[in-house]
N, C-alpha and C positions, 0 to 999 in steps of 0.2 A: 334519238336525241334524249329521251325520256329517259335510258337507258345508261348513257352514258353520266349525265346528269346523277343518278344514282351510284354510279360505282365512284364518280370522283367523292362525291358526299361520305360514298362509306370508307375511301382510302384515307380523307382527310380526317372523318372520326378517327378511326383506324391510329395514323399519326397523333391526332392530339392525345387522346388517348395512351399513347404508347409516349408521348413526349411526359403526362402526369404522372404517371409511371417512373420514369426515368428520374424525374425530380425530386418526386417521392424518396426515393432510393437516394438518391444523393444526400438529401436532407437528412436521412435516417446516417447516413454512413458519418454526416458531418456533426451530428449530435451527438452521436457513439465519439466521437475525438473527441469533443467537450465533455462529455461525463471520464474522458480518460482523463485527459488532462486535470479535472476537476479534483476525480479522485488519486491521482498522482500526488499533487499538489497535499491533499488531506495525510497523505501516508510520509510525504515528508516532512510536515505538522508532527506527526504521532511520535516519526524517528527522531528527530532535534528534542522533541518533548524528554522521550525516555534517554537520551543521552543526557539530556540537560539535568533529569533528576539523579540520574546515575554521576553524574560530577556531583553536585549536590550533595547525594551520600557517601561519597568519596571524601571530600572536603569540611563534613559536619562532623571529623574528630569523634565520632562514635565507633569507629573502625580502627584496627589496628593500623600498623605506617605501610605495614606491606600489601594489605587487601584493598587499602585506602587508593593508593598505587599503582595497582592492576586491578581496581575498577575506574581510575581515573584514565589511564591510558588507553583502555579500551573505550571507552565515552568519549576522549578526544580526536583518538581515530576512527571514530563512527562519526564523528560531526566532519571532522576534515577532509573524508574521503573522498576523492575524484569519482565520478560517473563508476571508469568501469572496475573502480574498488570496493563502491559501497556495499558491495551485496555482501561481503566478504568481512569488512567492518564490522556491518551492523551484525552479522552472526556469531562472529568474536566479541563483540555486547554481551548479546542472548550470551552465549558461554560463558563468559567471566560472570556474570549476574547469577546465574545459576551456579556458578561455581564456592561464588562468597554466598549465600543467604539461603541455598540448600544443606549447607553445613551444618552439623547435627545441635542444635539449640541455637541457632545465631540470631533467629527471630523472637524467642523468648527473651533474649540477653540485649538485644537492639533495644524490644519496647520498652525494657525496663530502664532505659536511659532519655531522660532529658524528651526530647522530640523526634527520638528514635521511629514509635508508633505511627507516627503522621508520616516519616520519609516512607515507611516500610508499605504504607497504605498508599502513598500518591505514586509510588515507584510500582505497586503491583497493580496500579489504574491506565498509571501508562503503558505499561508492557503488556495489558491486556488491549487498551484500544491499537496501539502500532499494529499486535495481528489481526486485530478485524480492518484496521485502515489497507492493511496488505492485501488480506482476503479480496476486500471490494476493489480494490485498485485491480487484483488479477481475473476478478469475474468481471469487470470490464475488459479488461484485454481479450478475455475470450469470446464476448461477445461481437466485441470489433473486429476481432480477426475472423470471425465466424461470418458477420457480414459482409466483409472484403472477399472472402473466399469463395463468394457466390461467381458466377459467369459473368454477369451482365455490369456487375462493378468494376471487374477486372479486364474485361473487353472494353468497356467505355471510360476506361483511366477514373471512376468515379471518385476513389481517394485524393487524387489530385497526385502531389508529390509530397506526402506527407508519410512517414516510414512504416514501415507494420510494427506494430508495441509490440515489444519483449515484453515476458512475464517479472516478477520481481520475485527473486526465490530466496530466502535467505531462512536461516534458522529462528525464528522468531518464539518459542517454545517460553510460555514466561517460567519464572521459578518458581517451583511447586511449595505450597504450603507446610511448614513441617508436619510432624505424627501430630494428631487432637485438634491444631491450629482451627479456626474459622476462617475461609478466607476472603477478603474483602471487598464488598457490592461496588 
């Protein structure tokens, strides 16, 4: 009797035990979605931000009509793109940005106009945080998908029905500072 008494006691540790566990694990897998979600949501903060200043320098008549142009259209099509365009957009961004303000004096020639200096500084603040807001968005993706990929989430449906995150790749490369340039904090 004694005997018996003791194995139900150890199967039922056993169980709670293995039930804390389980929980644990859910709990973890479901706070990995919230810090994705979280830092999703920051990355498309960062991207709206640099397109918004990318119109902005489009639009502040410090540009020629044609650069003005093809950075405003790239900045409108980065804001207006569907799901599965944006990556595609926002990399056509990064291109045209680098394509206007890598150009050989265009940053000496911007700051010496009007409030050229301040677009040229807020424009390379946001295109610096969009790749780190990218960055942290895709080291959460990996971490999630690294937890998903275990056994015991994937035999016991622990994600629920919620999708495995895609990475977010896109060319985010800001524009480099001309020759001597300082570039800024």
């Amino acid at each position: 009797m004694y005997h018996v008494l003791l194995n139900i006691a150890l199967a039922a540790a056993v169980v709670i035990l293995l039930g804390v566990y389980v929980s644990w694990r859910a709990t973890r897998i479901d706070r990995l979605h919230v810090r994705l979600e979280t830092a999703r949501a920051g990355l498309d903060v960062a991207l709206v931000r640099r397109a918004a200043v990318a119109l902005e320098l489009a639009a502040s008549r410090l540009l020629d009509p044609a650069t003005s142009l093809l950075l405003a259209a790239a900045a409108h099509e980065a804001r207006i793109a569907d799901a599965d365009n944006r990556e595609f957009a926002e990399s056509d961004l990064s291109r045209a940005l680098r394509a206007v303000i890598e150009q050989p004096g265009f940053r000496d020639t911007l700051a010496g106009r009007g409030d050229g200096a301040a677009l040229l500084e807020e424009l390379d603040a946001a295109a610096r945080k969009a790749a780190y807001a990218r960055s942290f968005y895709n080291n959460a993706v990996t971490a999630t998908r690294a937890a998903r990929r275990k056994l015991l989430p994937r035999l016991l449906h622990l994600a629920g029905r919620a999708p495995l995150p895609e990475f977010f790749e896109i060319d985010d490369a800001p524009p480099e500072p001309s020759a001597g340039a300082v570039p800024a904090r």
